[in-house]
C-alpha positions in Angstrom: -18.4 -13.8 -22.7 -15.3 -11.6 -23.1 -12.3 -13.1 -24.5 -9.4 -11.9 -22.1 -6.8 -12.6 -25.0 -9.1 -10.6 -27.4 -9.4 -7.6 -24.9 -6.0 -7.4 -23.0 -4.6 -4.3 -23.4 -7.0 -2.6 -25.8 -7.2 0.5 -24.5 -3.6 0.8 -23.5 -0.7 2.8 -26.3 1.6 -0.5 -25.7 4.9 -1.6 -27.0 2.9 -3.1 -29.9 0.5 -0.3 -30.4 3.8 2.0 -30.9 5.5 -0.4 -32.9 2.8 -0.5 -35.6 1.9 3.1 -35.5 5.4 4.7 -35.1 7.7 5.1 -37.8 10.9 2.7 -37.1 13.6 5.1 -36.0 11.0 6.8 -33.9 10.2 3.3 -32.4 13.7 2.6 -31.9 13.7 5.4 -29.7 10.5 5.1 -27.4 11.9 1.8 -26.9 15.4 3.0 -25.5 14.0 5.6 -23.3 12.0 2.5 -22.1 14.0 0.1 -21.7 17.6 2.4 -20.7 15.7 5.6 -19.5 17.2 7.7 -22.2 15.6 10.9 -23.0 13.4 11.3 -26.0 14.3 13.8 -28.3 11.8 16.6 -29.1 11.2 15.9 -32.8 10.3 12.2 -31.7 8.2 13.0 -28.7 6.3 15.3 -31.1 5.5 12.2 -33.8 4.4 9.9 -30.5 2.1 12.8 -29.6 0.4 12.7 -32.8 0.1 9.4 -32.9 -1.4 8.7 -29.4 -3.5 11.4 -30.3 -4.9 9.9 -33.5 -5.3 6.6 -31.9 -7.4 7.6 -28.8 -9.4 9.9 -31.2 -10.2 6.2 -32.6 -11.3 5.2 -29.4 -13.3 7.9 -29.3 -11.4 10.2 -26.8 -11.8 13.8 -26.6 -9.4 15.1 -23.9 -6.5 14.0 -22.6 -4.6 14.1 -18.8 -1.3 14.3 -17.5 -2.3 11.3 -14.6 -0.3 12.1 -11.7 -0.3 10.6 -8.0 -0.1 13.8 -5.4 0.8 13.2 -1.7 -2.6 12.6 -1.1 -2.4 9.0 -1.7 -4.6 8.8 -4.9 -4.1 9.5 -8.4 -5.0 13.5 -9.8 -6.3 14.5 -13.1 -7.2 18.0 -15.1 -8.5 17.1 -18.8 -7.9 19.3 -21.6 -9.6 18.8 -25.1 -7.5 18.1 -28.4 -9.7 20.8 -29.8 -7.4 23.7 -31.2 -9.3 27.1 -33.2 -8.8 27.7 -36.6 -9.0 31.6 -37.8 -12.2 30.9 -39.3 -13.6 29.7 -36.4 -13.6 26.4 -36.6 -11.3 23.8 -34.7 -8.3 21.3 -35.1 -7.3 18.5 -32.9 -4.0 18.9 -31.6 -2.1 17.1 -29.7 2.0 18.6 -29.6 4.7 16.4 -28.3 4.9 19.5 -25.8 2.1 19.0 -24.3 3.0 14.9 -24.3 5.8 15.4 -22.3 5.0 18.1 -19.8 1.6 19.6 -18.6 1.3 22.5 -15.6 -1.8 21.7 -13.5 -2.4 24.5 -10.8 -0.3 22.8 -7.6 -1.6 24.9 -5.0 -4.2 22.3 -3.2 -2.0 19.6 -3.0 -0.2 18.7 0.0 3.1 19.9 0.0 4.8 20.0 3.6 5.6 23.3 3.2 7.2 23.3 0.0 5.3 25.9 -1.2 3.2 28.8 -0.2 -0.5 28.5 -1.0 -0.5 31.5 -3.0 2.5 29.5 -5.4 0.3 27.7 -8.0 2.6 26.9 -10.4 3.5 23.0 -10.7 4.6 20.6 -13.5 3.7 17.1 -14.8 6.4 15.2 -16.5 5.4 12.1 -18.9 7.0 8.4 -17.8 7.2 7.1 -20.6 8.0 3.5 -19.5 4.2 3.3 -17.8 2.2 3.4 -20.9 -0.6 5.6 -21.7 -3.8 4.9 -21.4 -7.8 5.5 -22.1 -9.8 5.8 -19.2 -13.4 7.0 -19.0 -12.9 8.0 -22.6 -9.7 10.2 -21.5 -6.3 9.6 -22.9 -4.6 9.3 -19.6 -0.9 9.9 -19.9 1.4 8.4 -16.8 3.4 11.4 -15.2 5.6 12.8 -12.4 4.5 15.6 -10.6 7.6 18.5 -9.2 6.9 22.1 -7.9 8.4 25.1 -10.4 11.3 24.7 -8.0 12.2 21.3 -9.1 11.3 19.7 -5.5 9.0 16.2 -6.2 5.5 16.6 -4.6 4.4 13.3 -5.6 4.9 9.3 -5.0 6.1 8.2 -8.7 9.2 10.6 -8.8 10.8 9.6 -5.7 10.1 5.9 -6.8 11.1 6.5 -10.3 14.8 7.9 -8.5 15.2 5.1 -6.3 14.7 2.7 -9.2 17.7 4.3 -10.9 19.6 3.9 -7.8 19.0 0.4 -7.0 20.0 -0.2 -11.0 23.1 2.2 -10.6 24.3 -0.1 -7.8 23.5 -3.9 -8.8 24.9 -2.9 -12.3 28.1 -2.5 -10.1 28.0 -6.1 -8.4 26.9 -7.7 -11.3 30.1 -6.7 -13.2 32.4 -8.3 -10.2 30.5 -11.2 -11.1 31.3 -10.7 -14.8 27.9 -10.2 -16.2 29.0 -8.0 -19.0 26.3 -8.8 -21.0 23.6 -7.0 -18.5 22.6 -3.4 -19.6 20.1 -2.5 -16.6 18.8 -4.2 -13.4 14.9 -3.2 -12.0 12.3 -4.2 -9.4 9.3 -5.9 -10.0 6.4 -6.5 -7.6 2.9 -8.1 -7.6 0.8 -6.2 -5.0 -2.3 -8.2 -3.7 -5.2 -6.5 -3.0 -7.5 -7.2 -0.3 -10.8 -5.5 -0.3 -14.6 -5.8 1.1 -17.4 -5.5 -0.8 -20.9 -4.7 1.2 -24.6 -3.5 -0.4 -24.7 0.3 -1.6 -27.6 0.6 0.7 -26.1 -0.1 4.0 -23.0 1.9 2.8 -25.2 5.2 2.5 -27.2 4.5 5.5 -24.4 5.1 7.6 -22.4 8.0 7.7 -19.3 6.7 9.7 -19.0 4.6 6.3 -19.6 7.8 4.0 -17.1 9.7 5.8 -14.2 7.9 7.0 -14.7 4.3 5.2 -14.7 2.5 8.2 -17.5 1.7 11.0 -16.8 3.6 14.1 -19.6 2.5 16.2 -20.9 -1.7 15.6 -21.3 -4.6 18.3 -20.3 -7.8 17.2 -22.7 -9.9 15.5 -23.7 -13.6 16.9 -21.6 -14.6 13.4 -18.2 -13.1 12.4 -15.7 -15.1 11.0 -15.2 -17.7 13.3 -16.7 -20.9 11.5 -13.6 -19.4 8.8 -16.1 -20.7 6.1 -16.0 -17.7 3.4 -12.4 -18.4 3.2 -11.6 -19.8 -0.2 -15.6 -20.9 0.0 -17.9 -20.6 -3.1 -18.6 -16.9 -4.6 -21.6 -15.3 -4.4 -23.4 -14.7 -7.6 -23.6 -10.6 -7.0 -19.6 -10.7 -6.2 -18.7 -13.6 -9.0 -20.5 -11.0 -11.2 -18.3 -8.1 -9.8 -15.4 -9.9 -10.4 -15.8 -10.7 -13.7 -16.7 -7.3 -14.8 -13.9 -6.0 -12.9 -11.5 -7.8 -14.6 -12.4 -7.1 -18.0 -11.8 -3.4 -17.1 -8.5 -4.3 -15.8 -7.9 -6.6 -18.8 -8.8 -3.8 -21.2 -6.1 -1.3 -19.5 -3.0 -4.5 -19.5 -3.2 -4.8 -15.7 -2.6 -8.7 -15.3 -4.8 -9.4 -12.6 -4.9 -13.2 -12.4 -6.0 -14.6 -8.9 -9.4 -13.8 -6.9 -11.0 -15.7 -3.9 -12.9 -14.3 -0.8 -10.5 -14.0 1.5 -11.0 -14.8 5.7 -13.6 -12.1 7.2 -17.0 -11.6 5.9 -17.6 -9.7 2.3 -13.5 -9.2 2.3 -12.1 -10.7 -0.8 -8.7 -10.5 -2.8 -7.3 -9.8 -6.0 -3.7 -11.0 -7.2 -1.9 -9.6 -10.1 1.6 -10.8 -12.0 4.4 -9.4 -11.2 5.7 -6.2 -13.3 8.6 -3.5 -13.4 7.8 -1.7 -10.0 6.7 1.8 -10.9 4.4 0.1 -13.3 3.1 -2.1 -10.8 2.5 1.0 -8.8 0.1 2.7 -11.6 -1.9 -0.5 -12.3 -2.4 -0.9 -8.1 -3.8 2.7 -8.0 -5.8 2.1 -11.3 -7.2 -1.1 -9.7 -8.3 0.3 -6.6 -9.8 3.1 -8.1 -11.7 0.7 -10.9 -13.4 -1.6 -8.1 -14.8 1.1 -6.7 -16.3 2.0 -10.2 -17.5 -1.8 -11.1 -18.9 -2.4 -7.7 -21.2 0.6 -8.0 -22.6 -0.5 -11.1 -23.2 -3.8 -9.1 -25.1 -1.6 -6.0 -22.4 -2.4 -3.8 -19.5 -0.3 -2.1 -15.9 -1.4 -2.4 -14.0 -0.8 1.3 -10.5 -0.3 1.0 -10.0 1.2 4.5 -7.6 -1.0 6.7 -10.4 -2.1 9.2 -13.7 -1.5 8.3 -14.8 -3.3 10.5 -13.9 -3.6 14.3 -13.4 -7.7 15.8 -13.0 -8.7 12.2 -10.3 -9.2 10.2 -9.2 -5.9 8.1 -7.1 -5.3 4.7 -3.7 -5.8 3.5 -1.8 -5.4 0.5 0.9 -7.9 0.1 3.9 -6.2 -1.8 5.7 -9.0 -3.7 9.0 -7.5 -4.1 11.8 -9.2 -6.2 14.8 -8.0 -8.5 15.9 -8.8 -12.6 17.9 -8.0 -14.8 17.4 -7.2 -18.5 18.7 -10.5 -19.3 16.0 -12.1 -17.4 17.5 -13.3 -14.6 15.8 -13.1 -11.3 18.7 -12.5 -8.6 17.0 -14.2 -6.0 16.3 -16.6 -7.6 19.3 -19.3 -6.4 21.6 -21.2 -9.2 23.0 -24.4 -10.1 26.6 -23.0 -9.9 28.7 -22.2 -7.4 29.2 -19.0 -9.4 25.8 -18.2 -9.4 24.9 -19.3 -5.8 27.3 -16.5 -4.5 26.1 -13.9 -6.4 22.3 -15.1 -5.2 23.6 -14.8 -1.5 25.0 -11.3 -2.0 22.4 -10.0 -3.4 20.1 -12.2 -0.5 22.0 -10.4 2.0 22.1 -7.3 0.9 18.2 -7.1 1.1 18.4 -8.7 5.1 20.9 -5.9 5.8 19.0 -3.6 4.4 15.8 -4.5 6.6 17.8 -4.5 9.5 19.2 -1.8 9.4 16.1 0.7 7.7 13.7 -1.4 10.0 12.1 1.9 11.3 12.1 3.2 7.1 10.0 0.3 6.4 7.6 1.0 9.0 7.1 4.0 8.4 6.3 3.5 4.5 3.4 1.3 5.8 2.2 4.1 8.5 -1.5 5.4 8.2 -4.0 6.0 10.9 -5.6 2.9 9.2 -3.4 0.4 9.3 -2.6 0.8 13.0 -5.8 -0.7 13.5 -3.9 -3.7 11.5 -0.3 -4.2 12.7 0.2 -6.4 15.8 -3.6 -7.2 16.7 -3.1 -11.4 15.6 -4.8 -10.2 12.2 -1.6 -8.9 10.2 1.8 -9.0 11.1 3.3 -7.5 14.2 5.0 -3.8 14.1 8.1 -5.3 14.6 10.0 -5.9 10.9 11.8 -9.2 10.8 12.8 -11.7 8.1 11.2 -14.9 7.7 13.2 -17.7 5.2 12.6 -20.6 6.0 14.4 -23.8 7.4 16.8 -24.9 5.2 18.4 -21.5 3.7 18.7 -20.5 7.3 20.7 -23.5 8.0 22.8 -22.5 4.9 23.8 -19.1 6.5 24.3 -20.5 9.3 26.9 -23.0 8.3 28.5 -19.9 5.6 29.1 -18.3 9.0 30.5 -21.0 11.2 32.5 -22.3 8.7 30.6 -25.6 9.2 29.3 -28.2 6.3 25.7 -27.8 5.6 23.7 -30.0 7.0 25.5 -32.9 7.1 25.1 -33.1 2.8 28.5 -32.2 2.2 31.6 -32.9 3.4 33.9 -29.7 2.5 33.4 -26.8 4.6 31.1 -24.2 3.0 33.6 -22.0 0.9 31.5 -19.0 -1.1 32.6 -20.1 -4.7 33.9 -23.6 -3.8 31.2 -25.4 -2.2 28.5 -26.2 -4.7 25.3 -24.8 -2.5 22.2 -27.3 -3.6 19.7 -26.5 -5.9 17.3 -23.8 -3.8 13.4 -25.0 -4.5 10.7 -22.3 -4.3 9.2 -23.9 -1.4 11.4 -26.0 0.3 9.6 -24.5 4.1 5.7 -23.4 4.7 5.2 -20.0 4.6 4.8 -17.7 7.2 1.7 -15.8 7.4 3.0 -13.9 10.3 6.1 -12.3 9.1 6.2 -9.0 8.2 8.8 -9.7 5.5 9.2 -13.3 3.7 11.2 -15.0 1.5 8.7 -17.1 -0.7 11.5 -18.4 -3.1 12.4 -15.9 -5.7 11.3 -12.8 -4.1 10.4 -11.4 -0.8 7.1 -10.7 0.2 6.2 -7.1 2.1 2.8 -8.2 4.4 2.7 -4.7 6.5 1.2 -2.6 3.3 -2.5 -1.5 4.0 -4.9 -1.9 1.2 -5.9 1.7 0.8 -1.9 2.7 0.7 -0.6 3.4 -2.6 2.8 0.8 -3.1 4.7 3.7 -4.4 6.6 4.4 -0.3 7.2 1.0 0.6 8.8 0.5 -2.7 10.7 3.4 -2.5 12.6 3.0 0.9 13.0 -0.5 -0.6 15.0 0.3 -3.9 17.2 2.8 -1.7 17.7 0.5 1.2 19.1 -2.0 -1.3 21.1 0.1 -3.1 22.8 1.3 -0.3 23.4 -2.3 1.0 25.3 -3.0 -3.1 26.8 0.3 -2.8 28.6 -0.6 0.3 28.9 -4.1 -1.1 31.0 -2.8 -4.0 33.0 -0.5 -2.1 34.3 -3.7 -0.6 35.0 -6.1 -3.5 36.2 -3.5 -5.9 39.4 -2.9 -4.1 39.8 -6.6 -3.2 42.6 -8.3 -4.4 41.4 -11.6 -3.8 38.0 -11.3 -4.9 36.5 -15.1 -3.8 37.8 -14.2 -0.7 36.6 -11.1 0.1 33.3 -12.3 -1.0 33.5 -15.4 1.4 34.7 -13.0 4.4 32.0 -10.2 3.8 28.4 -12.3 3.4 29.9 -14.8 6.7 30.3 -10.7 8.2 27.5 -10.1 7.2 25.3 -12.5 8.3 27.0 -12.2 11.7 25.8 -8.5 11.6 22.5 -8.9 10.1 21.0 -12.2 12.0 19.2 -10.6 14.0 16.4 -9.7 11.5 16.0 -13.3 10.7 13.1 -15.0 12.6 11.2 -18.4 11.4 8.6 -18.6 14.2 5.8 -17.2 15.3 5.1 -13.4 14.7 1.6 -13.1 16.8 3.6 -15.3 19.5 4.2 -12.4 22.7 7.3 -14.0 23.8 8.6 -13.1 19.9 8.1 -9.4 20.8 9.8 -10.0 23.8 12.7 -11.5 22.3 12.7 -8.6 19.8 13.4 -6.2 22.3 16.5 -8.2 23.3 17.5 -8.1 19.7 17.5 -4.5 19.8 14.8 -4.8 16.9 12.2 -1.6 17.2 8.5 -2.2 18.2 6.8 1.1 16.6 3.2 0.6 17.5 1.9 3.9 15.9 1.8 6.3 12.9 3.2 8.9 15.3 5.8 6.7 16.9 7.4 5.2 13.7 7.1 8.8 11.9 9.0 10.3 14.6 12.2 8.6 13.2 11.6 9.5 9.5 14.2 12.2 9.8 16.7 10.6 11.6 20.4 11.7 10.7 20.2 7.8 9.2 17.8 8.1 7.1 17.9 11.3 5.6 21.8 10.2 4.7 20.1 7.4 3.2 18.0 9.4 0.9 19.8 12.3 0.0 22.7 10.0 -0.9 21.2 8.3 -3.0 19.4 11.6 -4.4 16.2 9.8 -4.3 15.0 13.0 -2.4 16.4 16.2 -1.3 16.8 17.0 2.7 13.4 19.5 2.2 11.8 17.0 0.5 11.9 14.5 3.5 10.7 17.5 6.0 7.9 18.0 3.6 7.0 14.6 4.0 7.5 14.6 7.7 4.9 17.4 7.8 2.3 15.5 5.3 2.5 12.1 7.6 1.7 14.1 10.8 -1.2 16.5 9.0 -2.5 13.6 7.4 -3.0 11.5 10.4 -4.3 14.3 12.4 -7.1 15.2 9.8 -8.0 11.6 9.5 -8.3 11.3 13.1 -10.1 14.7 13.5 -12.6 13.7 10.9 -13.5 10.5 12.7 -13.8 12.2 15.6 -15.9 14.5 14.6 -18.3 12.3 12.5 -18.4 10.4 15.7 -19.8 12.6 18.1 -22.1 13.7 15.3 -23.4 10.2 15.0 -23.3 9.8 18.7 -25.4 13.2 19.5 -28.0 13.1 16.3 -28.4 9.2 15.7 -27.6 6.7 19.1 -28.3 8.8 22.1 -31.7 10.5 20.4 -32.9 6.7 19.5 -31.6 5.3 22.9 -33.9 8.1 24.4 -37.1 7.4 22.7 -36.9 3.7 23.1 -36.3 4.2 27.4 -39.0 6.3 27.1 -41.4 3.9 25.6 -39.7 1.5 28.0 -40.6 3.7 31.1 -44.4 4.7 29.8 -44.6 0.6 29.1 -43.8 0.0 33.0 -46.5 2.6 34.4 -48.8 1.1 32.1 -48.0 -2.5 33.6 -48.0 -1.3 37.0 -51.4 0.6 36.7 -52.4 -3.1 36.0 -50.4 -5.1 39.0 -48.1 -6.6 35.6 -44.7 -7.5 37.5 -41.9 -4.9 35.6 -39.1 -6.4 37.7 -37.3 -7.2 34.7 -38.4 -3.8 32.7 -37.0 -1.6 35.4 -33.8 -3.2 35.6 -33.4 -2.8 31.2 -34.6 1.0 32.2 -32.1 1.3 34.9 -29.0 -0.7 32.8 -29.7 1.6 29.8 -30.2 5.0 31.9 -27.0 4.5 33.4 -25.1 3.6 29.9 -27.1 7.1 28.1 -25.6 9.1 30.9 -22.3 7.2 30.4 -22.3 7.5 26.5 -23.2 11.9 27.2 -20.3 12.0 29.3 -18.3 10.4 27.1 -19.3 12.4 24.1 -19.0 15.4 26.4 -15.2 14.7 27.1 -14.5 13.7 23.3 -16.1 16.6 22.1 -13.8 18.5 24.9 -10.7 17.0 24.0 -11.2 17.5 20.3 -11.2 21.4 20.5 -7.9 21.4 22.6 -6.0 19.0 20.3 -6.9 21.0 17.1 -5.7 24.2 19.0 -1.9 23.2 18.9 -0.2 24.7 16.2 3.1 21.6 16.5 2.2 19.0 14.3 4.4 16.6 16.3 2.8 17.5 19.6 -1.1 17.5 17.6 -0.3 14.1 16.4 0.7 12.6 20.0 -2.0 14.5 21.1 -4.5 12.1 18.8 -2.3 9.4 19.5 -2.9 9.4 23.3 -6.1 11.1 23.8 -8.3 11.5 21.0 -7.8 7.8 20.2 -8.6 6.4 23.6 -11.5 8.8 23.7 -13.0 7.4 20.9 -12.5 4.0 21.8 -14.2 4.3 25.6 -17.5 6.5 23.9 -17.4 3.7 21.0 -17.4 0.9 23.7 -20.5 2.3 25.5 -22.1 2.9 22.4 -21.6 -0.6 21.1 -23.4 -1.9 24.8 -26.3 0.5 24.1 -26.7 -1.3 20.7 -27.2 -4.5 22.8 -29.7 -3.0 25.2 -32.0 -1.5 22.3 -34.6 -2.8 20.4 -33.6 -3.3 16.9 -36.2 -1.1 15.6 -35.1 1.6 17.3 -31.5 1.1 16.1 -30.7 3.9 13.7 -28.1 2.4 11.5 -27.6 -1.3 10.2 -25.8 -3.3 12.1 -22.6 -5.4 11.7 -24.8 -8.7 10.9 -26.6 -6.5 8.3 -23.3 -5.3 6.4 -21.2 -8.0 6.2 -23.7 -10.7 5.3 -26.2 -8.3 3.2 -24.1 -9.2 -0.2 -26.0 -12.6 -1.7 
């Protein structure tokens, strides 16, 4: 039995690791590019090298990798050896604070939205040294950013690593109105929960919709889903208790603080919960996690499903992005006071985040936008596409008396004056939560619900940081040229929340008269990939970004480009792998089974057998084959035309409204032929058979 305080962190170059390896100036250093994001200097960088080389040569590494994360959505990796030749032919391991800091994988494969021609190769890796290192696989993996020789970022961590220095630029500026002098840096933390499904290896490769795509495109319901809701919270199954435990001594081993682990609502989906941590940290251990279930549940002879909906009529994945903001101090800005003081500097920095949701709703949709997680948002299984703010009762009631100038609920006498009136002690969970709402305030932090579980956390986190930021930025503007500074304060969060109320909404999410209200709101409703991406370079938003310099104009219509192609190929390969499955597996087995079907009825009528009923299945399943070769005809038709347009935009709709619906009426017949066919006939498990195959 593994001791998780014995194994935690063994096979990450830590803080401690450094401190009792590097010499103490050298130490002193790491520690302030860390902690202040200074740069190291070259004669330093070069002892660290040697010293993370030496270590993971303990370990029993051989190569090492500048670990990167690419716009394709998972993390990249080209290992070189330590091994170095000698004039006489032998070899040296080497390891030069050069090749620490900056590596040059060949860049040419990646996505890059027109960045860069496919002929320009060159790229660069650039080491983060606030993400520690660590040993994968027997690989010194070494946490980087990834730009083109040009300098433009064509990855997820540099972008996220910018907008973290923004969001700290600009709370550093409130936070000295407030007169905390003794603050050096402010940063984000989150705690992403992962929601997964876990189903037997064997079903997995028996199906190729599940090989190819990671989710089930044909599947009729089986007699048992997930209404009884007893796998929720119920007892684990020995094969997944076994899973779990393995998997979190690999996490353990690399410092990812995974803590919480249940089986979550549908069948075979379960969830993992870490502690929070600094965000772009958070962001490497998500993408390590993911990719380490996958690894565990192999050894177990089972298949880890991070796609959004794997399954169609049960409930698909999420990943809850629990988002929240401290200072170096230790002091969690939501987190409400005891002091008047401190109470308005909680509110500022509370509204600054609504104002920021409001007004970047159609950012944060977007950062959540895959072809995926459409399946999710606004089908009563996640919450809707429309953002709003959920907080709860009482600090509602707060705002609302800040901006009417009224006493708060009746507990206090004195109007509610920002500095004056003493706001009461704010518990963690003074109101239930709100499984509906997109975005909630849970006590101390806010918690994103619209992630999908394959998406890295990287985007949503971005727009996040920057969203904020601007909302301080503006905020600072303000209150640096006040000259009463309690008053301006007062005057801009009862402004503000004027503004900004419109976000806020405590009820019901999946309710239809909610969306309706929306729309009066003015609140957007961006139901698809394609329809929320269509804003992504609104004059708005690129402002946003570029002020901030979190990325460059050209870098946001490179991204543009990558959301649109990315979709499209996801939606061409499922289409595709469809009408393969529908021409090669379902409509050949349907056929052989109506034929035994017909000979079986001239038999029984050569002996006076009544085939009443067998002639009706024969007719019923005749008419649904033609139905389901028509349907494959016009998918397969439709297919060819939308992959012949050369605008992205226009390609993208063109999946949006036609491939899409295509695929849903040929998977709809499909699904009715399963019901009319003998199960032995069937050429694929079925639903009941993956989600309740794991014992």
């Amino acid at each position: 039995m593994s001791n998780p305080a014995e194994i935690f962190g063994e096979l990450v170059f830590s803080e401690s690791v450094m401190k009792e390896r590097l010499p103490k100036e050298t130490f002193k250093e790491v520690k302030n590019a860390i902690d202040n994001g200074k740069r190291l200097s070259p004669e330093a960088a070069g002892v660290v090298a040697n010293e993370m080389k030496q270590w993971a040569i303990e370990k029993g590494a051989t190569h090492y990798t500048h670990w990167f994360q690419p716009m394709t959505g998972v993390t990249a990796e080209k290992h070189d050896s330590f091994i170095s030749p000698k004039d006489d032919g032998n070899v040296i391991l080497s390891f030069s604070g050069k090749e620490l800091t900056q590596g040059e994988p060949d860049a040419s494969s990646f996505p890059s939205g027109g960045l860069r021609a496919t002929f320009e190769a060159r790229g660069y890796t650039a080491w983060d040294p606030t993400s520690f290192a660590f040993l994968k696989d027997g690989v010194l993996c070494i946490p980087t950013a990834f730009c083109s020789y040009g300098g433009e970022a064509l990855d997820k961590k540099t972008p996220l690593l910018r907008s973290m220095e923004a969001i700290n630029k600009q709370a550093m500026r409130v936070l000295k109105l407030f007169g905390n002098d003794d603050v050096k840096s402010v940063k984000t933390t989150v705690g992403p929960e992962q929601e997964y499904f876990l189903i037997d290896a064997e079903g997995y490769n028996a199906r190729r919709d599940l090989i190819y795509t990671g989710r089930t495109l044909f599947g009729a319901p089986p007699p048992k889903g997930q209404q009884m809701e007893d796998h929720y919270f119920g007892a684990i199954k020995p094969r997944v208790q076994a899973f779990m435990k393995d998997l979190n001594d690999e996490l353990w081993k690399l410092g990812i603080l995974a803590t919480t682990e249940h089986n979550e609502v549908a069948p075979s989906q379960h969830e993992l919960a870490p502690i929070f941590t600094t965000t772009n940290i958070a962001t490497d251990h998500n993408q390590l996690t993911m990719e380490i279930m996958k690894k565990v549940a192999q050894k177990h002879g089972l298949v880890c499903l991070l796609h959004e909906k794997p399954f169609a009529g049960i409930n698909g994945s999420g990943k809850h992005n629990n988002w929240s903001i401290s200072t170096d101090t230790g002091i969690n800005l939501l987190e409400p006071g005891d002091t008047p003081y401190e109470n308005a500097q909680f509110l500022l920095f509370l509204m600054a985040v609504i104002k920021a949701v409001d007004e970047y709703q159609d950012m944060l949709r977007i950062s959540v936008a895959s072809a995926g997680n459409d399946h999710r948002l606004g089908a009563n299984e996640a919450p809707p596409a429309v953002i709003s703010i959920f907080l709860g009762s009482e600090l509602t009631e707060i705002l609302d008396a800040i901006e009417s100038d009224i006493p708060y609920g009746g507990r206090e006498k004195e109007i509610m004056k920002i500095g004056v009136h003493v706001l009461p002690k704010f518990p963690k969970d003074t109101t239930d939560r709100n499984r509906t709402s997109p975005f909630a305030f849970t006590g101390n932090k806010f918690e994103f619900r619209m992630l999908g579980s394959a998406s890295s956390v990287a985007l949503p986190n971005t727009v996040l940081n920057t969203a904020v930021a601007e909302s301080l930025k503006q905020y600072s503007d303000i209150l640096e040229k006040a000259d009463d500074f309690t008053a301006a304060l007062h005057d801009l969060i009862r402004s503000e929340i004027t503004a900004h109320k419109r976000i806020i909404f405590n009820g019901n999410g999946y309710d239809d008269a909610w969306i309706e209200e929306a729309e009066k709101r003015g609140l957007s409703n961006l139901k698809t990939t394609p329809d929320a991406v269509a804003h992504y370079l609104d004059e708005k938003n690129v402002k946003l970004f570029t002020d901030h310099k979190v990325y460059s104009e050209v870098e946001m219509q490179s991204r543009h480009e990558v959301f649109l192609d990315k979709y499209c190929k996801l939606l061409h390969i499922e289409a595709q792998t469809m009408l393969e499955m529908a021409i090669q597996d379902i409509i050949p087995a349907v056929s052989s089974y109506s034929a035994e079907l017909a000979g079986s009825i001239n038999v029984k009528q050569d002996a006076g057998v009544d085939v009443t009923f067998e002639k009706a299945q024969l007719e019923l399943i005749s008419a649904d084959l033609k139905s389901a070769y028509e349907k494959y005809s016009a998918l397969n038709k439709s297919l060819d035309q939308v992959e012949s347009e050369s605008c992205f935009v226009k390609k993208a709709d063109g999946y949006k409204d036609v491939i899409k619906k295509e695929m849903d009426e040929l998977r709809e017949v499909c699904d009715k032929l399963e019901g009319e066919t003998a199960s032995d006939y069937w050429p694929f498990p079925t639903y009941g058979e993956l989600l309740f195959a794991v014992r």
